[in-house]
Structures are given as structure tokens and as C-alpha cells.
SESE-790017 format. One record per residue (C-alpha): residue in one letter; y, x, z. Coordinates in steps of 0.1 Angstrom, whole numbers, padded with zeros to 4 digits, always signed. Each point is the difference from the previous one (the first is absolute). Layout:
N
AYXZ;...
! end
This chain:
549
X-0692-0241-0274;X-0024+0030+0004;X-0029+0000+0025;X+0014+0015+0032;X-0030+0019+0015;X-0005+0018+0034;X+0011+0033-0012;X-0003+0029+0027;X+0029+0012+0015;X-0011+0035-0012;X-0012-0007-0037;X+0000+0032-0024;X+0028-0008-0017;X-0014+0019-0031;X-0023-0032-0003;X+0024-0022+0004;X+0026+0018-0026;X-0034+0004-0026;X-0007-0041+0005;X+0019-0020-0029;X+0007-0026+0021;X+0022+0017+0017;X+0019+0016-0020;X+0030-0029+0002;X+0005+0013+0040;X+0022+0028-0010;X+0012-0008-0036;X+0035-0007-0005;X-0011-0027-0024;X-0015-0023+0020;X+0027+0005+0034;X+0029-0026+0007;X+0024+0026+0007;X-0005+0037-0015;X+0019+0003-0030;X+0010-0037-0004;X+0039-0016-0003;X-0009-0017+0034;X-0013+0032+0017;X+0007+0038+0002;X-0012+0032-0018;X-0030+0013+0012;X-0019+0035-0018;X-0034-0001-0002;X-0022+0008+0026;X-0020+0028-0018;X+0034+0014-0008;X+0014+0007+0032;X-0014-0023+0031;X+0030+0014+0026;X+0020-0017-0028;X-0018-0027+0001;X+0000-0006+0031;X+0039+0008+0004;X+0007-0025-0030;X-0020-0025+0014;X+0014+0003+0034;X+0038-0003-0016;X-0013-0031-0021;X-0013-0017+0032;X+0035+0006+0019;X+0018-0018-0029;X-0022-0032-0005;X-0017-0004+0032;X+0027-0010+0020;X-0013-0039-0016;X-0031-0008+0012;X-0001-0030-0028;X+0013+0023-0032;X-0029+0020+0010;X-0023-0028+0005;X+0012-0020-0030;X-0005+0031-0027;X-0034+0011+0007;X-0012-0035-0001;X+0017-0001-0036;X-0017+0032-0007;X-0034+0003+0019;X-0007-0037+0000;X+0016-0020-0029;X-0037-0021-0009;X+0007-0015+0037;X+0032-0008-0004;X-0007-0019-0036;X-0033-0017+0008;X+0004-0005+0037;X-0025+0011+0028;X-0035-0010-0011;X-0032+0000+0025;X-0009+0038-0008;X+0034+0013+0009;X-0002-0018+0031;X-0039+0008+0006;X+0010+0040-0014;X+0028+0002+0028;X-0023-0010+0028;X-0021+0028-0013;X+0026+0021+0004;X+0012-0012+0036;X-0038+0010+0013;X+0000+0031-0014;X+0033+0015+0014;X-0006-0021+0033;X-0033+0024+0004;X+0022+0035-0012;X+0030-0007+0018;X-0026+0000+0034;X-0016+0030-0012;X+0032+0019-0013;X+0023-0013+0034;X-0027+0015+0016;X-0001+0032-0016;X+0035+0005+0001;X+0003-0009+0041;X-0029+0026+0006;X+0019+0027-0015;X+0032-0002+0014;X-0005-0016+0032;X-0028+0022+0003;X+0005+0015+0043;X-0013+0040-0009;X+0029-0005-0032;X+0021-0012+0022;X+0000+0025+0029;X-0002+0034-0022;X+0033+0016-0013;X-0013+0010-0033;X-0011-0038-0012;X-0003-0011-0039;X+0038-0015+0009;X+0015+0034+0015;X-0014+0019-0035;X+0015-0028-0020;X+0030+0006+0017;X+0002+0037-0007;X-0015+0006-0036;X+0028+0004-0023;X+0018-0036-0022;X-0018+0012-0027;X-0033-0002+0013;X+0009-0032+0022;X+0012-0018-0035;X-0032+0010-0020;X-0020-0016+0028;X+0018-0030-0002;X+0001-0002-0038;X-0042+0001+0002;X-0001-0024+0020;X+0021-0021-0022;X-0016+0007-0029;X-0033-0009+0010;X+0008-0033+0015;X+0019-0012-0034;X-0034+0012-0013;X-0019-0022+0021;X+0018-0034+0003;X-0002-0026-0029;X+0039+0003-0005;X+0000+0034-0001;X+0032+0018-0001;X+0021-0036+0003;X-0019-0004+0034;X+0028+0024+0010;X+0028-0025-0005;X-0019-0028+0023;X+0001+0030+0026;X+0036+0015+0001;X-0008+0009+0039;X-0020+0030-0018;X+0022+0023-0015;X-0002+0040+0001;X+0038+0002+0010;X-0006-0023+0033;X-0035+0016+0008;X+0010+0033-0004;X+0037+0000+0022;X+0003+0021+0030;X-0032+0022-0013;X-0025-0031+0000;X+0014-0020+0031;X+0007-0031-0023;X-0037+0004-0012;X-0017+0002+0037;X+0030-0027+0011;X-0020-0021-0029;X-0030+0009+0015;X+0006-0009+0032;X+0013-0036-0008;X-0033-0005-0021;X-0024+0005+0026;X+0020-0014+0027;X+0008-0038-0015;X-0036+0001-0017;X-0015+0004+0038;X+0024-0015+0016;X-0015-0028+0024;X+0024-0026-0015;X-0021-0011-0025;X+0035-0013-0018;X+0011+0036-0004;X-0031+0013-0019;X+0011-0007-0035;X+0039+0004+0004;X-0002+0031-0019;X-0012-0015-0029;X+0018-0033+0011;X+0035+0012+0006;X+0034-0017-0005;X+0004+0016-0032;X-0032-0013-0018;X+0005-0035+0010;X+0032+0001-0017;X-0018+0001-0028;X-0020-0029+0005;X+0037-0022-0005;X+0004-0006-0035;X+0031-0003-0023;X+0006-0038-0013;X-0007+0011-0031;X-0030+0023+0000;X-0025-0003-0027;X-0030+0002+0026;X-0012-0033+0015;X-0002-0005+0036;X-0039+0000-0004;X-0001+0029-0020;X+0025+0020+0022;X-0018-0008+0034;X-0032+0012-0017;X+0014+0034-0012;X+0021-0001+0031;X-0034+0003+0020;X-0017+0026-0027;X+0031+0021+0004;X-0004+0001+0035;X-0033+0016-0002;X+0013+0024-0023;X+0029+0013+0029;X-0032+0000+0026;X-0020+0020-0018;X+0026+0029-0013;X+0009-0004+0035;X-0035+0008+0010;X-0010+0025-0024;X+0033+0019-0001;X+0001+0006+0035;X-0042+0010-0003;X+0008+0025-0026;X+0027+0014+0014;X-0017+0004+0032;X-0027+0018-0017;X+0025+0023-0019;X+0016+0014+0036;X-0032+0003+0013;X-0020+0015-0023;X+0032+0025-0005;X+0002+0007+0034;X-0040+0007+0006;X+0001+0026-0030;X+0036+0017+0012;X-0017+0003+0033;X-0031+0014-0017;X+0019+0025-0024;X+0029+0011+0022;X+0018+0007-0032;X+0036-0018+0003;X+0022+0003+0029;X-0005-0037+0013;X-0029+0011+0027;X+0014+0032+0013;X+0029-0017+0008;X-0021-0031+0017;X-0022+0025+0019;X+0026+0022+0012;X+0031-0025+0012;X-0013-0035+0015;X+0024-0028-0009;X+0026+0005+0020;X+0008+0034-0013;X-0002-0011-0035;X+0024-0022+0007;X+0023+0021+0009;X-0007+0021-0029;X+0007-0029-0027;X+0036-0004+0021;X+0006+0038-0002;X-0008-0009-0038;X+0026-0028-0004;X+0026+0022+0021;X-0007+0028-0021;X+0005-0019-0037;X+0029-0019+0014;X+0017+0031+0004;X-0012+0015-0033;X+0032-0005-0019;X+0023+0010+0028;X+0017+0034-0014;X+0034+0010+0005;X+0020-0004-0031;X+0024+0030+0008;X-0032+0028+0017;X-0027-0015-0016;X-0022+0001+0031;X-0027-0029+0008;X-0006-0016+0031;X-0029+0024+0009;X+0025+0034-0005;X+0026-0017+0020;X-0019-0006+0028;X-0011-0034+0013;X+0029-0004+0024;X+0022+0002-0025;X+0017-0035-0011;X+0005+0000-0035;X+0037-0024-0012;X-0004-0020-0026;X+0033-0002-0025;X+0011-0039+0013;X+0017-0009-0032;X-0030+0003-0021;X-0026-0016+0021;X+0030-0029-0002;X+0005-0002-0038;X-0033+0013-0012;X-0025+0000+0028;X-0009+0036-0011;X-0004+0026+0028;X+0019+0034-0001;X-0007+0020+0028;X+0017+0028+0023;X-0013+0020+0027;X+0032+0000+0015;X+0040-0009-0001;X+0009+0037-0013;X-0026-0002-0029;X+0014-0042-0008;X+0031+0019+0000;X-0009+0032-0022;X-0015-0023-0031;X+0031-0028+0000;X+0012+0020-0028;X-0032-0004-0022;X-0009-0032+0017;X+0032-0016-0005;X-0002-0007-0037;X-0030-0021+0002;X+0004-0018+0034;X-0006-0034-0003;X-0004-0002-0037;X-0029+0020-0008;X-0037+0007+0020;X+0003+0034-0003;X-0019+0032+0019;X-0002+0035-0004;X-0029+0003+0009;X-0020-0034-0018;X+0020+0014-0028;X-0024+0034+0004;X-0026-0022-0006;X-0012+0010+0041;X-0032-0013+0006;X-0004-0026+0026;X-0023+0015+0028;X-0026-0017+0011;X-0029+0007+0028;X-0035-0009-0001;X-0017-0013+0029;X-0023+0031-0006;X+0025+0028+0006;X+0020-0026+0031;X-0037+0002+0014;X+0002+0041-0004;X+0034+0004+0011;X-0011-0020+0030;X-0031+0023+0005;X+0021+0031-0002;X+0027-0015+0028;X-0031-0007+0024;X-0016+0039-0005;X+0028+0022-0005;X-0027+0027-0001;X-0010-0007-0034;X+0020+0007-0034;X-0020-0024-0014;X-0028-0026+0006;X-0030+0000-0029;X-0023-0033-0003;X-0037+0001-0011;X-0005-0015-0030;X-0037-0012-0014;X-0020+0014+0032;X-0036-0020+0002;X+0004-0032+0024;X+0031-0019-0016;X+0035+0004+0019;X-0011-0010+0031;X-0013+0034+0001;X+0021+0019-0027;X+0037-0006+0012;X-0001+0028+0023;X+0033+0016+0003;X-0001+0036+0001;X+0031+0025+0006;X+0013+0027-0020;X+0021+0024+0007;X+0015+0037-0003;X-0011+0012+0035;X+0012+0037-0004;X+0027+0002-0024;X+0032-0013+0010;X+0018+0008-0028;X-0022-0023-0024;X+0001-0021+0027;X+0036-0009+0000;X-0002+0001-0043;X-0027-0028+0001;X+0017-0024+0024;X+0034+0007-0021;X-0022-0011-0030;X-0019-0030+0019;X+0035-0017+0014;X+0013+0009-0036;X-0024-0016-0014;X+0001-0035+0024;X+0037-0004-0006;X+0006+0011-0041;X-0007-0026-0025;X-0011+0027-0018;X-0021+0011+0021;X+0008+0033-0003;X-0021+0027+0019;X-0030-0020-0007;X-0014+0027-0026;X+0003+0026+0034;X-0014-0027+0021;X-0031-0004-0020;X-0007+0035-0005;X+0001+0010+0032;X-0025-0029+0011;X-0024+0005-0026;X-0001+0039+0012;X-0006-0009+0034;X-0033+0018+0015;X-0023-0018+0020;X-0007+0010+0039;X-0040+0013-0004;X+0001-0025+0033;X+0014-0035-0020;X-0019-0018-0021;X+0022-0017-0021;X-0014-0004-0037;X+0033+0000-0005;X+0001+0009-0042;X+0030+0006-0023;X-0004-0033-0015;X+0005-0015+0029;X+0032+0012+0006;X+0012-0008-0030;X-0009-0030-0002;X+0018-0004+0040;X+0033+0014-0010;X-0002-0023-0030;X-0005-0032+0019;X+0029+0013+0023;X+0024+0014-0023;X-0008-0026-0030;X+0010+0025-0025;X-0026+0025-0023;X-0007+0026+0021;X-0027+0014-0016;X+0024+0012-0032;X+0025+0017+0027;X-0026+0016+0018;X-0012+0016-0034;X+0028+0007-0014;X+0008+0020+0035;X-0035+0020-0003;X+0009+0009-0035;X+0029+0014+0008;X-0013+0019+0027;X-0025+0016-0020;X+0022+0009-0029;X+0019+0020+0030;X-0030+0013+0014;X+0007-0018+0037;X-0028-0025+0002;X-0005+0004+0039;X+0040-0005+0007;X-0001-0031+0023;X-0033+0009+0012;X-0010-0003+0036;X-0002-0035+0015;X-0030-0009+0021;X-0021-0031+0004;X-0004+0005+0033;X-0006-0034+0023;X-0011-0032-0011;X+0000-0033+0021;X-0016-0033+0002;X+0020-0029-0017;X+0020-0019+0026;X-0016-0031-0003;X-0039+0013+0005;X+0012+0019+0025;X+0014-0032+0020;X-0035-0017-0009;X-0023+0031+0009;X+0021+0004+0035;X-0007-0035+0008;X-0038+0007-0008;X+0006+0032+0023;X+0015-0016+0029;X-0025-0029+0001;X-0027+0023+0003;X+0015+0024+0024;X+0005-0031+0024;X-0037-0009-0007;X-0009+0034+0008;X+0020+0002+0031;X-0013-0031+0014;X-0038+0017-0002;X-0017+0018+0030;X-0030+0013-0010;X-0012+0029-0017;X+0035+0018+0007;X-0015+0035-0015;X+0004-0018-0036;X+0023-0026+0008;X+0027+0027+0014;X+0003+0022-0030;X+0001-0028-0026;X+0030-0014+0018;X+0016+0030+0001;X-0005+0006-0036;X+0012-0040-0009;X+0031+0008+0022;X+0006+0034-0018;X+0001-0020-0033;X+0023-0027+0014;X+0023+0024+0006;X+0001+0016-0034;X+0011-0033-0014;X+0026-0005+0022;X+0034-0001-0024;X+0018+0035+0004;X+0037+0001+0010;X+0012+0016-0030;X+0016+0037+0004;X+0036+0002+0003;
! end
């Protein structure tokens, strides 16, 4: 067996990929399981590593469910010399080695890993590493994961077959509920590894499904001597994926987070900064709501669920939900009644819709335009509410909202918010091209300093809309030009902007501790006086706004 040394959780993993000696930790060749008649398929990493990782994480739900298949082929793979010549004084002497060293990481990785998340500033701010894990999009929260996962298979001697010894790690149960399963992991690692029980410190590693594997069949070709040997290397092979998995990983969120919140330039801290938990909560079940009802069109008027009007029950053809479990939807008795004849011919034998048949885009809304729509409800005074993007100080001081608006033109008024709610409800988003223009038009009040650039809004109505605006909003101001009508939806106005809700909550509890300070102070009333005054003036400004009716 290979030397094992102390590698840092945080190697370059160019240097690791250049060394030789390495090379067996992600190739096919030298794995128990990818590619072989008693595995799975598996691509090659530097193919595609989100295939990778997705084949891997299939291969583990077919063959892990034995603890002692697993434990019985990559000793016939990674350690056959053992099994032939028996366990010699160096393999015993090596694994002692190897029992010191992950003894001193798992300390200093535990560690590392309890700081972070048990951290008590993390855990009292809304917008923590775990809320922007939570709000990035699957895409981004999979990539994380598959880093993470790739740089741990480079770092343990069993490389990518280390993965099979741990089938508690798998992208699909880290990543379900937007990360939950990964912080639920989390949580149970630091928890038993402090726990005061000093029997409960290694049950993670030690757990009912890796002792299974410790039973061996009547007729294995491994010796007792040589199985409780391996049985014991193995083991530090779980701790320390266990260990550097979750040290990498925790690095990955963080180091996202800290540049995201430097940046400003996804969605993930605008939404932190301007909802606290609770009202992103309710934003994610407005979200669920909202996609359960996606499909929900009436098979006879076509309308959705949105066009019908929330109060509207929508019937669901009983016979085939029975025969077929397949929904087909009415708004109402007289429309169930209306289609029968069309309907008729296909009920119960066929899933068949009008409207799927159209090919009708599912809908779908961001948590980026729920957060807007939410904003608009709350100041009804605004057609529109414009972020900064890329201002100097990170998001903390960049996620401003700021509200546009056609103040004096009614008219354009009522053909912008026809366009927005358009928009919010079409899967096609159709409007958007309208939207867009009239947004990027927008004039700034001489008074508002909002560095507030085209770009930016682009970039906002992309992350909201998830569609290319950019190539609708040109193809708008190309035809526009071609009719000579450039300044058509001209007009809107930039015209307030506000502090994000959650630095306004911290800054008014700053305010109102030093206002009591100040109030409690009797001398020197001639300078005292006026700066309370001026504190209180301030407090009041932050003070949430009823919004206009």
C-alpha cells in the first residue's frame, strides 16, 4: 500500500493531478466499481464531473445497501498482496501511522468545521453562508458540491472508491430541500464528534451500517486476520472523507458566500438583505404554491390559475386521475361540461391536454422576481423597484433598493403595470421587451444617487425573469429606430431609494441605543440637545412606511 501522508485539507489539486502517484485516484482502471461487471458505469471525471458525480451517486445507491459486498471488493481490488501474504509487521506498523495522523486532522478539521457553523455572529445574521446556500440556484449548489467531491477523491489514498466506504455522502441527499440534507449532515458531525458522551464521538464513522461489514460470509476469501486489519484501515479511510469532505465543502459555501457578498452580482444577497428569514420563507411557499399550480389550465377556456383568479377552485376530470393519475383541469362545472364532447374520446384511455399538447410552457418563478413582486405589494408607489449592482463596499452596502416609477403620466403608467403583471404570470414572459425598455430609459432624480447603469438592469430582469432579455430589449430598440420612435416608452423616474430592510433593522438598533444613551446624559445640553434631535429625526425615517392604498 502507498505511503498515506498528512495531506492538507486544501492541497492545489493541480499538484496532486501533476504527481504520478496519483494518478490511480481517479482512473477507472485501478477503481473496484467504475466500469466493472460488479459495479456501475461511471464517465470520466475530466469528461463531465456533474456526471460523475451523478453516476457515482446512482452506483452507490445500488451496491451500498451491503456494507460487506462493499467491504469484500475493494479489499480484492485495493489490497490483494494482504489478502495473499497475510498482515506482515509493516502493514501493521504503516496503519498505526496512519491512525496518528488522522487522530491529529480530525481535531484540527472538527474544529474547523464547528467554528464555522456554530460560529454565534453566523448564527444570529439573516444573510449567513447557510441562508446564500439556500438561495443560489441547483446549479450552483451542485457545482459546489461536485468540488468538493472531487477534491476529496483527490486527496484520500482510495481515491474515487473512498466514495463507496461513504454512501452517507451523496449529492442527491446533500443537496434535498436546497442543501438542508447537507447542513442536517453537518449538524450530526459536529454534534456526536463534541458530544460529552465520549461513546458517541465516532458513531458517524462507527455506525450500524459499517459494522455490518465487519461480519463476514462463511466463505470469504479474506482471513479473519486480514479482514480485521483492513477492517481498521478502512475505517480511517470513512474518518477522513468524513473529515475532509465536510472541510472542503465548508470552505466552498464560505468562500462563495464572502465573494457574492463582495460582488453583489447574483440575486442571493439582495434577497438576504432585504427579507430576513421569516419573509423568505414565505416567499419559497409562495414558490411551491405558485409551481403547484403551474399546470392547472382549463381544458375547455384555456385560462391558468393566475387568469382565473385565486379563488377560483379548479375540478379535476375524476375518471382520469382514477385510471391514469393524469390531471385535466376545469375552472368550472359549465367549462367540464363544454369540452365532454372533445374530452370524451380520450377519457380514461389516453393522457391527453390541449394545452400540454401546445407544447405550453410550464411557468415557473424565481425567488428573484417573488422578492420583487413582494417589494411592489409593500410600495404601491413604485412601478418598479431597481437594485444597485457593483457599488464600492460589497452588498452590504450595494443592495439598496431604489423606486422607479412614471410619476406624471398616467397613461404609461397603466401600459407598464399591464406589461409588469403580464410579464409575472405568461410563461412567455410576454411584455418583458416593454418592461425592459422602459427601465433602462428611466431618468435619474438630480437628488438620488443611485449608480444605477443599464447593465445593471439587465442583468436584474434577467436573474428575475430567467429568460434573455438582453436580445428582446434589442430587438425592441431596433425596431423603434427603424420607425423613428426611439423615446416611445420614455418617462419613468428613479425617484426614491431606501435602505435594505435588514441594515435598516441593524442601523435602528444602533440608533435607538444611542438615543437612550443620549437621553440618560445631563450635561452640556447645548450639544447634547440638538444631536438627539437629529438621532431621533433619523429613527424616524427608518421607521417601515404603511404602504399607500
Amino acid at each position: 500500500m502507498p505511503a498515506h501522508d498528512a495531506l492538507p485539507a486544501h492541497m492545489d489539486i493541480a499538484k496532486l493531478k501533476a504527481n504520478p502517484e496519483n494518478a490511480y485516484r481517479l482512473d477507472h482502471r485501478f477503481s473496484a466499481w467504475a466500469n466493472k461487471r460488479s459495479g456501475f458505469p461511471v464517465i470520466d471525471i475530466r469528461a463531465d464531473r456533474a456526471k460523475w458525480v451523478r453516476d457515482w451517486d446512482k452506483g452507490i445507491g445500488k451496491i451500498a445497501s451491503s456494507a460487506q459486498t462493499v467491504f469484500r471488493e475493494t479489499a480484492l481490488t485495493h489490497n490483494i498482496m494482504q489478502i495473499h501474504l497475510g498482515i506482515k509487521q509493516p502493514d501493521i506498523d504503516w496503519l498505526s501511522r496512519i491512525q496518528t495522523i488522522n487522530a491529529a486532522n480530525h481535531t484540527l478539521y472538527s474544529e474547523s468545521v464547528r467554528d464555522t457553523w456554530r460560529n454565534p455572529r453566523l448564527l444570529q445574521i439573516s444573510y449567513s453562508p447557510r441562508d446564500w446556500f439556500s438561495l443560489i440556484d441547483a446549479e450552483k449548489r451542485f457545482q459546489i458540491v461536485c468540488d468538493a467531491l472531487e477534491k476529496v477523491c483527490w486527496n484520500t489514498i482510495l481515491g474515487q472508491d473512498a466514495r463507496m466506504l461513504c454512501p452517507e455522502i451523496t449529492g442527491t441527499a446533500l443537496l434535498k430541500q436546497r442543501g438542508e440534507g447537507l447542513f442536517g449532515f453537518i449538524d450530526h458531525y459536529i454534534d456526536i464528534t463534541f458530544s460529552i458522551e465520549e461513546a458517541q464521538r465516532d458513531s458517524l464513522t462507527h455506525n450500524a451500517w459499517w459494522i455490518s461489514a465487519a461480519q463476514l460470509e462463511s466463505n470469504s476469501p479474506i482471513s479473519h486476520e486480514t479482514a480485521a486489519h483492513l477492517y481498521k484501515f478502512y475505517t480511517e479511510v470513512r474518518r477522513d472523507f468524513f473529515n475532509r469532505f465536510l472541510t472542503l465543502i465548508t470552505r466552498n459555501i464560505t468562500e462563495g458566500w464572502e465573494a457574492d457578498m463582495d460582488s453583489n452580482l447574483t440575486s442571493a444577497p439582495l434577497i438576504m438583505l432585504n427579507t430576513d428569514r421569516e419573509g423568505r420563507r414565505d416567499i419559497a411557499s409562495a414558490r411551491k404554491m405558485h409551481k403547484s399550480k403551474d399546470t392547472q389550465i382549463c381544458e375547455h377556456c384555456e385560462r391558468s390559475q393566475e387568469e382565473a383568479g385565486h379563488s377560483v377552485r379548479f375540478l379535476i376530470c375524476a375518471v382520469c386521475k382514477r385510471k391514469l393519475n393524469f390531471a385535466c383541469y376545469y375552472c368550472s362545472k359549465e367549462c367540464q361540461k363544454a369540452d365532454w364532447r372533445q374530452h370524451k374520446v380520450h377519457c380514461g384511455k389516453e393522457k391527453v391536454s390541449k394545452s400540454r399538447d401546445q407544447g405550453r410552457p410550464e411557468y415557473k418563478r424565481s425567488m428573484a422576481l417573488l422578492l420583487q413582486l413582494e417589494m411592489q405589494n409593500a410600495h404601491k408607489d413604485a412601478d418598479y423597484l431597481l437594485f444597485q449592482r457593483n457599488a464600492e463596499g460589497g452588498a452590504m452596502f450595494s443592495a439598496s433598493p431604489f423606486k422607479v416609477a412614471f410619476q406624471h403620466d398616467e397613461e404609461m403608467r397603466s401600459l407598464f403595470r399591464e406589461k409588469r403583471a403580464l410579464a409575472a404570470i405568461d410563461a412567455d414572459r410576454s411584455g418583458l421587451d416593454v418592461l425592459a425598455k422602459c427601465l433602462v430609459d428611466a431618468h435619474k432624480d438630480e437628488e438620488i444617487e443611485s449608480r444605477i447603469e443599464r447593465e445593471d438592469i439587465i442583468k436584474q430582469l434577467e436573474e428575475e425573469y430567467e429568460v434573455d432579455v438582453r436580445a428582446r430589449l434589442e430587438a425592441l430598440e431596433e425596431k423603434l429606430e427603424i420607425e423613428g420612435d426611439e423615446p416611445r416608452y420614455s418617462g419613468m423616474c428613479i425617484f426614491d431609494g431606501f435602505l435594505p430592510k435588514v441594515i435598516s433593522k441593524w442601523f435602528m438598533g444602533k440608533l435607538q441605543t444611542r438615543i437612550k444613551q443620549l437621553e440618560e446624559v445631563d450635561e452640556d445640553p447645548e450639544f447634547v440637545g440638538p444631536l438627539l434631535q437629529y438621532l431621533q429625526g433619523m429613527a424616524r425615517n427608518l421607521e417601515p412606511i404603511p404602504p399607500r392604498t
